[in-house]
N, CA and C atoms as an extended XYZ file, in Angstrom:
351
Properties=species:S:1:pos:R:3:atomname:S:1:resname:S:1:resid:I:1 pbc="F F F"
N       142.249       -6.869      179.632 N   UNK     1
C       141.158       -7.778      179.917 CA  UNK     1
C       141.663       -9.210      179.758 C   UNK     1
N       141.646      -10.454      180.779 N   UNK     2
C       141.873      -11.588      181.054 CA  UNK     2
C       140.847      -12.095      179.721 C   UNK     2
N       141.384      -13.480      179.463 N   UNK     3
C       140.839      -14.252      178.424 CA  UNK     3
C       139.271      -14.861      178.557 C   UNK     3
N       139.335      -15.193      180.163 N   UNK     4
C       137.806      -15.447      180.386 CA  UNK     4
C       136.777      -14.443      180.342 C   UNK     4
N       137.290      -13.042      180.781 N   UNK     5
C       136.461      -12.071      180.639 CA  UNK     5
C       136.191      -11.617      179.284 C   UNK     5
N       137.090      -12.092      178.181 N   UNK     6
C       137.032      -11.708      176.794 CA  UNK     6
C       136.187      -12.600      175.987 C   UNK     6
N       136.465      -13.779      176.745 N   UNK     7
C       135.252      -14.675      176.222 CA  UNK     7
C       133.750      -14.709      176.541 C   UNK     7
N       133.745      -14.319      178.108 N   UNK     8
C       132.637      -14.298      178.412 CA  UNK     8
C       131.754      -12.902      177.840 C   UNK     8
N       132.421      -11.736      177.178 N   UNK     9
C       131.973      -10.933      176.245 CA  UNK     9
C       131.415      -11.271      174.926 C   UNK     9
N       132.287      -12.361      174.416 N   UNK    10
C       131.788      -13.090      173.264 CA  UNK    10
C       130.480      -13.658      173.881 C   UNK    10
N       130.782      -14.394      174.193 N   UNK    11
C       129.057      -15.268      175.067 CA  UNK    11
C       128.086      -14.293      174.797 C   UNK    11
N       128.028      -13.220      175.484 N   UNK    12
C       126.936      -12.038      176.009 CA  UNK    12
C       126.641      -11.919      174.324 C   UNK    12
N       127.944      -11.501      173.471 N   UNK    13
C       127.358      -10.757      172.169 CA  UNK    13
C       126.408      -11.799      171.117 C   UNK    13
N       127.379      -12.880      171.395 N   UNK    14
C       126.684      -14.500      170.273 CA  UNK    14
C       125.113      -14.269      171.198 C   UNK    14
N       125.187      -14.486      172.516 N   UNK    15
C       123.552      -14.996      172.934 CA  UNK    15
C       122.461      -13.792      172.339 C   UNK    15
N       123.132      -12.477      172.698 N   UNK    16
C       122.541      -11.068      172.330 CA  UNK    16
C       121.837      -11.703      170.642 C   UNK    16
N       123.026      -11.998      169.457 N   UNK    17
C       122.849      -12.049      168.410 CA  UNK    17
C       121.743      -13.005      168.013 C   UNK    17
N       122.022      -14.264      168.627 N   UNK    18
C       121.136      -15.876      168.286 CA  UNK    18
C       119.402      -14.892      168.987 C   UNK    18
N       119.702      -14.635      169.933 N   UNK    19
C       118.224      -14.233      170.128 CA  UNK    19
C       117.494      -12.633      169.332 C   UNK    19
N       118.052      -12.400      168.951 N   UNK    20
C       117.412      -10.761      168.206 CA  UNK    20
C       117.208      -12.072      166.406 C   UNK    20
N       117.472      -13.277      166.487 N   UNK    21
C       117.516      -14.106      165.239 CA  UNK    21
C       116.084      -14.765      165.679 C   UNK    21
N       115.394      -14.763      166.710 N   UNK    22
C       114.156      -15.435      167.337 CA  UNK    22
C       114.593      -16.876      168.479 C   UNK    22
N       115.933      -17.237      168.421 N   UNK    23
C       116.294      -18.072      169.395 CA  UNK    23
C       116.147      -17.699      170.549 C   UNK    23
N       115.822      -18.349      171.835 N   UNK    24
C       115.434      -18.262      173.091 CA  UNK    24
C       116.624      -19.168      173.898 C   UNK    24
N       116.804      -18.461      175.185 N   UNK    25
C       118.195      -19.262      175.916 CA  UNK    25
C       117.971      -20.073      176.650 C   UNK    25
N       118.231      -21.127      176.502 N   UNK    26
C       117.599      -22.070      177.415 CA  UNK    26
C       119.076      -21.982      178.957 C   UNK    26
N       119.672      -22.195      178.700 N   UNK    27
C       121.195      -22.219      179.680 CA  UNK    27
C       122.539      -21.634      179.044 C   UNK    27
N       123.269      -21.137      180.069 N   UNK    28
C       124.527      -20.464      179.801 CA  UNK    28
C       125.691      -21.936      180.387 C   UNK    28
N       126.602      -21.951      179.364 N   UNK    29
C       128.082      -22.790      180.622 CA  UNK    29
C       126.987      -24.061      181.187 C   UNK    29
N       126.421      -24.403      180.483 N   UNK    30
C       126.528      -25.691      180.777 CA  UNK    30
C       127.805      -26.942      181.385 C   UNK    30
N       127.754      -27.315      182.565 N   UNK    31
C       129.243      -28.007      182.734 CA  UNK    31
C       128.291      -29.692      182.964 C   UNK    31
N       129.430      -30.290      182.706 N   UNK    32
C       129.433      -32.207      183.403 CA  UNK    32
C       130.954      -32.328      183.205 C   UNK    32
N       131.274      -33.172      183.684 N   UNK    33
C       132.760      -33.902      184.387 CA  UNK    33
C       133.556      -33.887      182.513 C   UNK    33
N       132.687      -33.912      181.813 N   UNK    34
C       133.314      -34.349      180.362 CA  UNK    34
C       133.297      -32.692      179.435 C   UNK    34
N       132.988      -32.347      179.980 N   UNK    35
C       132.669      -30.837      178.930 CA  UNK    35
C       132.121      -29.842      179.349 C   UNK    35
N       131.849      -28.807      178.753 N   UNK    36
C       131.407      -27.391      178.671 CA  UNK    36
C       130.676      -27.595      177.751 C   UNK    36
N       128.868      -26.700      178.081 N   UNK    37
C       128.342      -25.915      176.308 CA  UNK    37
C       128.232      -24.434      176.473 C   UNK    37
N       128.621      -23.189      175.822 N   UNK    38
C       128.541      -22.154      176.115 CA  UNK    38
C       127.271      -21.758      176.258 C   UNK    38
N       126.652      -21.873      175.583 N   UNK    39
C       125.096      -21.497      175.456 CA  UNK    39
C       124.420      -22.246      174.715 C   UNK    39
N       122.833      -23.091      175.322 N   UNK    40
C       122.028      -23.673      175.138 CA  UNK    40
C       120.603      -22.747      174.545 C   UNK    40
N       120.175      -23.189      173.402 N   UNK    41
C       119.339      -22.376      172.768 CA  UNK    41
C       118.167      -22.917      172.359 C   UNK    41
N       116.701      -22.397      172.031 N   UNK    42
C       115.609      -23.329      171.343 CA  UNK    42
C       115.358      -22.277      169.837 C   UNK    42
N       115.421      -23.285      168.735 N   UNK    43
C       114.984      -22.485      167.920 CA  UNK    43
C       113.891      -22.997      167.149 C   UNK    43
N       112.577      -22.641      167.406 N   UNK    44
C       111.343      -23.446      167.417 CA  UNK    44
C       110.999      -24.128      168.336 C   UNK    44
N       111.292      -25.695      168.082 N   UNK    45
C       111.479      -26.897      168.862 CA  UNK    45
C       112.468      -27.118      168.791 C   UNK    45
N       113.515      -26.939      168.291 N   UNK    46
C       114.748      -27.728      168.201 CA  UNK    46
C       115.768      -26.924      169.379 C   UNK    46
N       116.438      -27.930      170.202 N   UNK    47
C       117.339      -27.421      170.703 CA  UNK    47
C       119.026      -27.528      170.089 C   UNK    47
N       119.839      -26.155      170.427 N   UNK    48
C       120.302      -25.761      169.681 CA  UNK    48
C       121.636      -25.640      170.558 C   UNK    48
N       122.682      -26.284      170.483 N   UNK    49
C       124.031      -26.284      171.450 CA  UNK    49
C       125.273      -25.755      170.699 C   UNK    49
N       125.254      -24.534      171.358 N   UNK    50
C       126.526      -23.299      170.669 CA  UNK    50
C       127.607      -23.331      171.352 C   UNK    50
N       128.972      -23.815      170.219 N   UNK    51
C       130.099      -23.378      170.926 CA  UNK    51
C       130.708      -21.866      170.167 C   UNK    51
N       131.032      -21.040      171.151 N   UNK    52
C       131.270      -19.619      170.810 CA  UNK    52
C       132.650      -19.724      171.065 C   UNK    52
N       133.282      -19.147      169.632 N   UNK    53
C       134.880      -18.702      169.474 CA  UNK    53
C       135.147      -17.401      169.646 C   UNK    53
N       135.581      -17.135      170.909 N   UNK    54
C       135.881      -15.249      170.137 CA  UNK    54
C       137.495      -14.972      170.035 C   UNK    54
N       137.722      -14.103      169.124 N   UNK    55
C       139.044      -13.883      169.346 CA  UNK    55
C       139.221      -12.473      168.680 C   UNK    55
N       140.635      -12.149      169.104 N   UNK    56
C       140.710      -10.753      168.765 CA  UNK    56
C       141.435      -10.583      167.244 C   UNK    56
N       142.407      -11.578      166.501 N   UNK    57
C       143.089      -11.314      165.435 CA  UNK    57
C       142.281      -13.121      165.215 C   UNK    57
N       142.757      -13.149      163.468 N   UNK    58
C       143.069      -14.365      162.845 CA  UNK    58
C       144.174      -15.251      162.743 C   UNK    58
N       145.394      -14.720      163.699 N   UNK    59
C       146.558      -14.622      163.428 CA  UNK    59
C       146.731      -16.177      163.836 C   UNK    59
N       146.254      -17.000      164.320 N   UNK    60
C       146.115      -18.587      164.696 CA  UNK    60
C       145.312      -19.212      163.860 C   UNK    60
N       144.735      -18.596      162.668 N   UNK    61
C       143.399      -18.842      161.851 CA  UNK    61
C       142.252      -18.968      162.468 C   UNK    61
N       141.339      -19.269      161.658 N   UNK    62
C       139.743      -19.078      161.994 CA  UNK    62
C       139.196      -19.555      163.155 C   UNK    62
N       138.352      -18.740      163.863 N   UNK    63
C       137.914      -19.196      164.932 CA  UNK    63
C       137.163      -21.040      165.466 C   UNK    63
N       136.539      -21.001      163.935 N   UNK    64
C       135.746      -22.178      163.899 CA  UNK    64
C       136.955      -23.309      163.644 C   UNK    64
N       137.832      -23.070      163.471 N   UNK    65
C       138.943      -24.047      163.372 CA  UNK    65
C       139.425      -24.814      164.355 C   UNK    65
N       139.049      -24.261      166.027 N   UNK    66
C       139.168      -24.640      167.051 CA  UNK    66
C       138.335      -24.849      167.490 C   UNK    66
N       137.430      -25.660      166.916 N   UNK    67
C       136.223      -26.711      167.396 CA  UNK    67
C       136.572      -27.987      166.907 C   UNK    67
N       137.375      -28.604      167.352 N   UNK    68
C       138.944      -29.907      166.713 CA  UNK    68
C       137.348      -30.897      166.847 C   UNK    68
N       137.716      -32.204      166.298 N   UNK    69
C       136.614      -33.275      166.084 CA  UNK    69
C       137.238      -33.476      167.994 C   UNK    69
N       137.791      -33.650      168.305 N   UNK    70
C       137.942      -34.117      169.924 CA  UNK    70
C       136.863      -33.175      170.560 C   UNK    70
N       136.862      -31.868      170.808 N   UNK    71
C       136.236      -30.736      170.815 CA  UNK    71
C       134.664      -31.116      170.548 C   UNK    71
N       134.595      -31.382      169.656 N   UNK    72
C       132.831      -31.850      168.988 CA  UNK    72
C       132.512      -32.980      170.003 C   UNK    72
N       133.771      -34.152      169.860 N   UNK    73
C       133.178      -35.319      170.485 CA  UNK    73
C       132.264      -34.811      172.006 C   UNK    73
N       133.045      -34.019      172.720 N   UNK    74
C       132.684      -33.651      173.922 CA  UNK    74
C       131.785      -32.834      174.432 C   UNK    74
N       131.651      -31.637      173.203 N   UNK    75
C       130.327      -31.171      173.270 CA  UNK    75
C       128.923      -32.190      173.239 C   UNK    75
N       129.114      -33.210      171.790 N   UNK    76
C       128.023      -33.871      172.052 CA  UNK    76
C       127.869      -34.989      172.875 C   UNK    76
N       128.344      -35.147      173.949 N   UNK    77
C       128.745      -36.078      174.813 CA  UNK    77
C       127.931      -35.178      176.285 C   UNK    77
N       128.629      -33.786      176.082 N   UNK    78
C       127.742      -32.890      177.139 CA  UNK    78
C       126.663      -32.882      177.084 C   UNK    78
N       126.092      -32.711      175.597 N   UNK    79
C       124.700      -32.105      174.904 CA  UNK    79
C       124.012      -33.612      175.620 C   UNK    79
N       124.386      -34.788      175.483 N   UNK    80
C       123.413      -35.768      175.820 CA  UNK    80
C       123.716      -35.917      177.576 C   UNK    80
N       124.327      -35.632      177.956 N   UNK    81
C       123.886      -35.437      179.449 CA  UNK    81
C       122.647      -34.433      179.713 C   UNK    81
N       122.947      -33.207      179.049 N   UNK    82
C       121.957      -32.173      179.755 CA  UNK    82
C       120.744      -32.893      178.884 C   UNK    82
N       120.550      -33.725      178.297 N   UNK    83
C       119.209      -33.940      177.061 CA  UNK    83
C       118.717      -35.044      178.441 C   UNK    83
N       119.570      -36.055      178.611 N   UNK    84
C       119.239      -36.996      179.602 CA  UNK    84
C       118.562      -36.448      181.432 C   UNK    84
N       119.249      -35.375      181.467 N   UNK    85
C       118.934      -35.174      183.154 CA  UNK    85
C       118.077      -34.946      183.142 C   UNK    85
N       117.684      -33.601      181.826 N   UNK    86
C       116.207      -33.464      181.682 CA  UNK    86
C       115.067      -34.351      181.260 C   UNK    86
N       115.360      -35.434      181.566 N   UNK    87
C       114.291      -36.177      180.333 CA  UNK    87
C       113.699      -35.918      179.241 C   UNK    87
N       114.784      -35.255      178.630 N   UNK    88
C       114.025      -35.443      177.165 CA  UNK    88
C       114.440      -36.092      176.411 C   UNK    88
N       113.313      -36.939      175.316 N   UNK    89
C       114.049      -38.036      174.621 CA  UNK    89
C       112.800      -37.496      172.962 C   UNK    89
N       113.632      -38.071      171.769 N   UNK    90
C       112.770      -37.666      171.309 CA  UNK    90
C       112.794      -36.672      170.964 C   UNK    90
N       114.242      -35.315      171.157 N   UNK    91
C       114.297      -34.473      170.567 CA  UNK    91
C       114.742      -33.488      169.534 C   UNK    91
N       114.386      -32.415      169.015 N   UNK    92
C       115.588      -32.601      167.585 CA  UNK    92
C       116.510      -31.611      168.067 C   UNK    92
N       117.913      -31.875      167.751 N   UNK    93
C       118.850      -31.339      168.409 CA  UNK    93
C       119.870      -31.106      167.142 C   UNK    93
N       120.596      -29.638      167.284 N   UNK    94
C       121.732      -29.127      166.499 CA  UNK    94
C       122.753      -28.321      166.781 C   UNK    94
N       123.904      -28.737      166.313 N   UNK    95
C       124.646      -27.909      167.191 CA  UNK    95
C       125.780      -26.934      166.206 C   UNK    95
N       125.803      -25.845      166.711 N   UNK    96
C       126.154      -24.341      165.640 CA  UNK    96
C       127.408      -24.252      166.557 C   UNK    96
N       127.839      -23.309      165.931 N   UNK    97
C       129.079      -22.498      166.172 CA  UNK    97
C       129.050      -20.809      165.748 C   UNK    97
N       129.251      -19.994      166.856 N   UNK    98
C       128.950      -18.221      167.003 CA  UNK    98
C       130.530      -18.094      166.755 C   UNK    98
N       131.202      -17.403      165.624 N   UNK    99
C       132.493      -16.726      165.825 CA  UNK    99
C       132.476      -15.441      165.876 C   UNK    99
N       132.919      -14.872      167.183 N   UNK   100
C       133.187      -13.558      167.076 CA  UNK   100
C       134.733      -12.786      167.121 C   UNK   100
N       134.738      -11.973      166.282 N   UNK   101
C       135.840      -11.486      166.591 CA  UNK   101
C       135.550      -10.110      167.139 C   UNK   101
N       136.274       -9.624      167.993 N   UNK   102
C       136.505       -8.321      168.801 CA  UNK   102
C       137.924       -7.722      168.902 C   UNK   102
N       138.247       -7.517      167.833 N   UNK   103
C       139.614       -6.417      167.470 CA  UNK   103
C       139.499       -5.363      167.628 C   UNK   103
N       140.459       -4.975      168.586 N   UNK   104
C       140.526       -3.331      169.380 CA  UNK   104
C       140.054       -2.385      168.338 C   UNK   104
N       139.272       -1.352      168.124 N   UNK   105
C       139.453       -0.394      167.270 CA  UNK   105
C       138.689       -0.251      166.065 C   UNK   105
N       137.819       -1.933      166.015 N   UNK   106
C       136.947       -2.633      164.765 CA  UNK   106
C       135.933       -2.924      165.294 C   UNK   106
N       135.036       -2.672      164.833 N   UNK   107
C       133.898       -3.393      164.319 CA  UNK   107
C       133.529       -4.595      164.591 C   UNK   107
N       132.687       -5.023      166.154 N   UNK   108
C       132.695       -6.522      166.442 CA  UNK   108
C       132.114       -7.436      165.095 C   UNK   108
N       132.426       -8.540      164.858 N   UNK   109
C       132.219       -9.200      163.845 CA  UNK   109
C       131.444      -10.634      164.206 C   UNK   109
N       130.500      -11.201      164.052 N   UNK   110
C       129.852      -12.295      164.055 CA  UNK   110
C       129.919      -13.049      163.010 C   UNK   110
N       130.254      -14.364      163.237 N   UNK   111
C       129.621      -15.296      161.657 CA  UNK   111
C       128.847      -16.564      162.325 C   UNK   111
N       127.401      -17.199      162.224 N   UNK   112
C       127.168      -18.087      162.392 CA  UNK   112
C       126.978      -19.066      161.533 C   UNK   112
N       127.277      -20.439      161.889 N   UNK   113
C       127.156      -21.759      160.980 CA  UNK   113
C       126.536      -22.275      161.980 C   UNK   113
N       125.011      -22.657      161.071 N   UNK   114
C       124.262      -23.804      161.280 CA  UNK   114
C       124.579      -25.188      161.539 C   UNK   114
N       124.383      -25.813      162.071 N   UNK   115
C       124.466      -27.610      161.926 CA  UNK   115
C       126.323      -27.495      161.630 C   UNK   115
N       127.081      -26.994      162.455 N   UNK   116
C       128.476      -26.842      161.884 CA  UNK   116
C       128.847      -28.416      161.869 C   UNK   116
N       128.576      -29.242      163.201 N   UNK   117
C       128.843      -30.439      163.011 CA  UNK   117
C       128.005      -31.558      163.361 C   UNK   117
């Protein structure tokens, strides 16, 4: 299985997970010229912008480790485009991080952090 298809498994399992939690999906792959958001979420009122790590070993360390501050800058740089096209202003906004790991033979594994940055 190619890396996008391994990720885009992660996607399916994090969105599966955030919503059986009461979160609702607002958008998948969000794109603009500056970034990617994997999945856009509401939890309550608050909208909720997830970057999902999946990987199969630790062997590069932790998934959440590769959300570099460059990485952040650009998510929230995305997050206020899609906040802007839509007109919304005025809203409360947070942004998490889904790590999954999917090691052949194991037990898919989830960890979420709130407000990671």
């Amino acid at each position: 299985m190619g890396n996008t298809a391994f990720g885009r498994m992660g996607e399916d399992r994090a969105c599966l997970y955030l919503e059986e939690k009461g979160m609702t999906l607002v958008t998948r792959n969000f794109r603009c010229k500056h970034g990617e958001i994997d999945l856009i979420m509401k939890d309550g009122s608050v909208f909720v912008f997830v970057e999902v790590k999946t990987r199969r070993s630790r062997l590069y360390g932790e998934p959440i480790e590769a959300v570099t501050v460059y990485k952040q800058r650009h998510i929230r740089y995305t997050a206020e485009v899609f906040l802007l096209a839509r007109h919304l202003h005025d809203v409360r906004i947070r942004f998490d991080v889904v790590e999954v790991m999917m090691a052949p033979g194991r037990a898919v594994r989830l960890r979420h952090t709130r407000n990671a940055f």
